[in-house]
C-alpha positions in Angstrom: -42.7 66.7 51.9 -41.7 69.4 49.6 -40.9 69.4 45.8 -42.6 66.7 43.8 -46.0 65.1 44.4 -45.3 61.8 45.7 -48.7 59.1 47.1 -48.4 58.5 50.5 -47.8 54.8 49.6 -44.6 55.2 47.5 -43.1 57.9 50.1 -43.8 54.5 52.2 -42.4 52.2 50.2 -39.3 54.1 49.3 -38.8 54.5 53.0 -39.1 50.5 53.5 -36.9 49.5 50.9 -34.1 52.5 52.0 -34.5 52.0 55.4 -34.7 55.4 56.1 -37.3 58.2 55.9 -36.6 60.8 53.2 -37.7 64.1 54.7 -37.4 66.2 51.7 -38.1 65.2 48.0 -36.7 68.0 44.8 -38.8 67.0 41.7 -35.7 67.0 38.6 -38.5 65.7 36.1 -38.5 67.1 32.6 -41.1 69.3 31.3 -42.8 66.4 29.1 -43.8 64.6 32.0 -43.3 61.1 30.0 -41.8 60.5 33.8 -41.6 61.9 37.3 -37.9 61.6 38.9 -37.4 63.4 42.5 -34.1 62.9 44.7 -34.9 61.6 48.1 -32.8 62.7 50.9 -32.6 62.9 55.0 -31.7 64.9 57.4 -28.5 63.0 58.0 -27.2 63.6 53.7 -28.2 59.8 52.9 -29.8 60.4 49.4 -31.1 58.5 46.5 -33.7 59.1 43.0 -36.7 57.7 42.8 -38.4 57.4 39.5 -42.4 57.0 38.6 -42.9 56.0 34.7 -46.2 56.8 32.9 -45.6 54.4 30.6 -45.2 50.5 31.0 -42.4 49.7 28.3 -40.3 52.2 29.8 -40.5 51.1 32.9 -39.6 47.8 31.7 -36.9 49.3 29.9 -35.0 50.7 32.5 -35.6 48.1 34.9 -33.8 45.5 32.5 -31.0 48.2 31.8 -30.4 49.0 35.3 -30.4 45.4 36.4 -28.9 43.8 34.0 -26.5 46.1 31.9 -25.6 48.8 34.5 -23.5 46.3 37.2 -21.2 46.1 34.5 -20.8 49.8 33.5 -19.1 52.1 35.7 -20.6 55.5 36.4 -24.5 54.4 36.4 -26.7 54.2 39.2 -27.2 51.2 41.6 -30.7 50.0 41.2 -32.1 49.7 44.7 -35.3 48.9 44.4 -38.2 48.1 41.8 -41.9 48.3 42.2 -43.5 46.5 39.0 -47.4 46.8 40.2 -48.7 50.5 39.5 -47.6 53.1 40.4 -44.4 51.3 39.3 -41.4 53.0 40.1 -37.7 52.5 40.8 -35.4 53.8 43.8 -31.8 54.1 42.4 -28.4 55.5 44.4 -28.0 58.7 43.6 -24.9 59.6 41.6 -22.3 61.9 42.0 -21.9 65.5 39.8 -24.3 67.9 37.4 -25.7 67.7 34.6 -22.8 68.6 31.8 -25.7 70.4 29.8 -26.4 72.5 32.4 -23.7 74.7 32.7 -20.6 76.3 31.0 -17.1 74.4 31.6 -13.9 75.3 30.5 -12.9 73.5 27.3 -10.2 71.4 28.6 -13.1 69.9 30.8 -15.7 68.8 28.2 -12.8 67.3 26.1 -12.9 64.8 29.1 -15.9 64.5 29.4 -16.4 63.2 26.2 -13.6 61.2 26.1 -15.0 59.4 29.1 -18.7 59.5 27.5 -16.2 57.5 24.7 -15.2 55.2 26.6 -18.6 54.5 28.6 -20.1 54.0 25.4 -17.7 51.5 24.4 -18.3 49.4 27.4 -21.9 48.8 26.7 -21.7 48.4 23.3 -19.7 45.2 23.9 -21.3 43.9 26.9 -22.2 40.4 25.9 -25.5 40.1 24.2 -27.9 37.6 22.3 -30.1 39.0 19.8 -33.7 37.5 19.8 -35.7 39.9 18.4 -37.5 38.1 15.0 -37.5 41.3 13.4 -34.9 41.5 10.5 -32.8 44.8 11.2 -33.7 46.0 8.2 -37.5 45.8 8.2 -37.6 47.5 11.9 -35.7 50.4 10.8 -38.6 50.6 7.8 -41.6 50.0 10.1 -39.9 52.6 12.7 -40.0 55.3 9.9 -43.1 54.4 8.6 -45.0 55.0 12.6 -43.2 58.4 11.8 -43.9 59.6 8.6 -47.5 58.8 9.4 -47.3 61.2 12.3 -45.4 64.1 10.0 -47.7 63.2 7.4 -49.1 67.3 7.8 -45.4 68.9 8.9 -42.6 67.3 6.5 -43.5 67.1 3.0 -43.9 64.2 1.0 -41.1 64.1 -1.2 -39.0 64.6 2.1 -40.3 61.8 3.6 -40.1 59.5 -0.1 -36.5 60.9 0.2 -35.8 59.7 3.3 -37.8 56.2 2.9 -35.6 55.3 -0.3 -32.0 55.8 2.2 -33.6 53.9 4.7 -34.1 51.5 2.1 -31.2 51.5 0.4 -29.0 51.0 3.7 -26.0 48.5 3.7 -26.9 46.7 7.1 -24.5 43.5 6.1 -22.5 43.2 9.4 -24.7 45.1 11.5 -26.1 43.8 14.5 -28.0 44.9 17.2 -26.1 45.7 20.4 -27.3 47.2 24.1 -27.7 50.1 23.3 -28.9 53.6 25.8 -30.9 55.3 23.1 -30.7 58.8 24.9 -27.1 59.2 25.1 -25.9 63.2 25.3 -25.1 65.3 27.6 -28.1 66.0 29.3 -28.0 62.6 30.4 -24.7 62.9 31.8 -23.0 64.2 35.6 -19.7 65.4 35.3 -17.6 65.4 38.7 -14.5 66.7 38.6 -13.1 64.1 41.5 -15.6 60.9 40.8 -15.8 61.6 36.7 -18.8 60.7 34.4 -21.8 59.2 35.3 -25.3 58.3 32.5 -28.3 58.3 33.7 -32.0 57.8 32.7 -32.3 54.4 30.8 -35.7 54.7 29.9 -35.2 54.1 26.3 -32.7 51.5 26.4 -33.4 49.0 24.4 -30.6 46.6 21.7 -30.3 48.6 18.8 -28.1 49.5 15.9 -24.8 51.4 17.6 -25.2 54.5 15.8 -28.5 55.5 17.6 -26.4 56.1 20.5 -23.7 58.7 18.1 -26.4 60.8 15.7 -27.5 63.1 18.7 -23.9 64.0 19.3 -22.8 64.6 15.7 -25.9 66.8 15.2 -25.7 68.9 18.5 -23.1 68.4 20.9 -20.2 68.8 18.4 -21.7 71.1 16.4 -19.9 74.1 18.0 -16.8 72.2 19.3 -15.4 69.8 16.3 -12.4 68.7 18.9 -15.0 67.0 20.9 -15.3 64.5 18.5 -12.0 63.4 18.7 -11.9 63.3 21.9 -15.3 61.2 22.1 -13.5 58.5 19.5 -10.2 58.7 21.7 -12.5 57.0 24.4 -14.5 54.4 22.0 -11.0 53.3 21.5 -11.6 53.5 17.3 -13.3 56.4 14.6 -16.3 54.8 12.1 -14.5 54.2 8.8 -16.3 55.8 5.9 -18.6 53.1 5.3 -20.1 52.9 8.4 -20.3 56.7 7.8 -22.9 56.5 5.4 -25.1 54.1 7.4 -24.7 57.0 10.4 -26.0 59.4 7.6 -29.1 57.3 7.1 -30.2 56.9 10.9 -29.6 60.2 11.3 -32.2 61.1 8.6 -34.6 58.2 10.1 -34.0 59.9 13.6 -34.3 63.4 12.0 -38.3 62.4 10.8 -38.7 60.7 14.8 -37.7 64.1 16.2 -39.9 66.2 14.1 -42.4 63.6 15.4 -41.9 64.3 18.5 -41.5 68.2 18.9 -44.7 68.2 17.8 -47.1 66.1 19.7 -45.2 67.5 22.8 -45.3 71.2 21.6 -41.8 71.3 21.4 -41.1 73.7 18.8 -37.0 74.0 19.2 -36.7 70.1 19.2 -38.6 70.0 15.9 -37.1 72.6 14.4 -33.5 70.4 15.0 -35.1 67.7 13.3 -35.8 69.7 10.5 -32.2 71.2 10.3 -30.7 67.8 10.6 -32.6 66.7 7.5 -31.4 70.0 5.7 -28.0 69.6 6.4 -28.2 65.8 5.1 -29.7 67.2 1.6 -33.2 66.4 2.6 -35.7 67.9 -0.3 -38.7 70.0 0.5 -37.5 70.4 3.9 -39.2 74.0 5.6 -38.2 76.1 8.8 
């Protein structure tokens, strides 16, 4: 098979639980390898993904997205498959459309896409959800800064990262609640068709979480060139963040900010950093370099 380095046994088991034989196999992983994704498909046009996680949680993540969040939510893939004993993987349908990061589309086009990325969002946000994690909200949200500052310790400067600590701190979290959240949600993670609409892939992060996690990415890249997006975006959630819950955005976008800078580096991704670091600027951040 071409494309993507797939074992013997997992071209096998694919095949079994398909019940055909893929005869050709495009690798569509991203460069960081943190997974290997390839679409599967015949002879006859029959296609679907299969996708090989190197690490357990997000294998486990997606698994519990795709099986028990993604019925309910239009526009997501079909899980077909799982294989839980290493090399654990998933087999999901294969969904309609392209990437809407990956090309130029005329205006009127991304203003529906992101009304319908509005309304997706909205949909799993309220899917019915008990919260069992132990963790107070607000002591996660510390301990998840404090993993990152100790891995920007020798790239963001201390008074940036005190900075940021004492907003984390200081957030209002009365009436905030974790819900199911994607934790990856932009537009490289969406297909556009024009005929079938949106569809979200890649769930490998999803996990319950403060709503907002799901909105920072957007506010800080995607609408950064095209305000009316936005609109369009809230048209879909069905209502806008009032200015409150505007200023507990702000702080998770600082928290997330620090966790990108993280990132970039250990994966030598300079241009993902170097967003992290303009987010933080743009929020006031002190001591904040290029």
């Amino acid at each position: 098979m071409a494309g993507i380095e797939l074992s013997q046994e997992l071209v096998d088991w694919a095949a079994s639980a398909l019940g055909w034989r893929p005869t050709r196999a495009h690798d569509t992983s991203w460069d960081h390898a943190a997974s290997a994704v390839a679409r599967l498909e015949a002879d006859d046009g029959r296609r679907a993904v299969l996708k090989v996680h190197r690490q357990e949680r997000k294998h486990r993540q997606e698994h519990f997205a795709l099986e028990d969040w993604a019925p309910s939510l239009p526009g997501t893939p079909t899980l077909l498959a799982a294989r839980d004993v290493p090399p654990a993987a998933l087999l999901m349908s294969a969904r309609p459309g392209d990437r809407v990061d990956a090309q130029e589309r005329p205006r009127a086009t991304l203003h529906r896409v992101h009304e319908a990325a509005g309304a997706w969002l909205r949909r799993l946000h309220r899917l019915p959800f008990v919260d069992e994690d132990p963790v107070p909200l607000a002591a996660a949200l510390q301990a998840r800064l404090d993993g990152w500052s100790r891995r920007t310790a020798d790239r963001l400067d201390p008074e940036t990262l005190r900075w940021v600590s004492a907003r984390v701190a200081g957030a209002d979290l009365s009436g905030v609640r974790r819900v199911p959240c994607h934790r990856d949600f932009g537009p490289r993670n969406w297909l556009w068709d024009d005929v079938a609409g949106l569809s979200v892939i890649d769930f490998e992060h999803a996990r319950p979480d403060v709503w907002w996690v799901d909105v920072h990415r957007l506010i800080d890249r995607a609408w950064n060139a095209e305000p009316g997006l936005e609109d369009a975006f809230w048209l879909g959630y069905g209502r806008r963040p009032d200015a409150a819950e505007r200023r507990l955005g702000d702080v998770l976008r600082l928290l997330y900010a620090v966790g990108t800078v993280a990132w970039g580096a250990e994966h030598g991704d300079a241009p993902f950093a170097a967003q992290g670091r303009a987010v933080l600027r743009r929020l006031g951040a002190p001591g904040v370099g290029a």
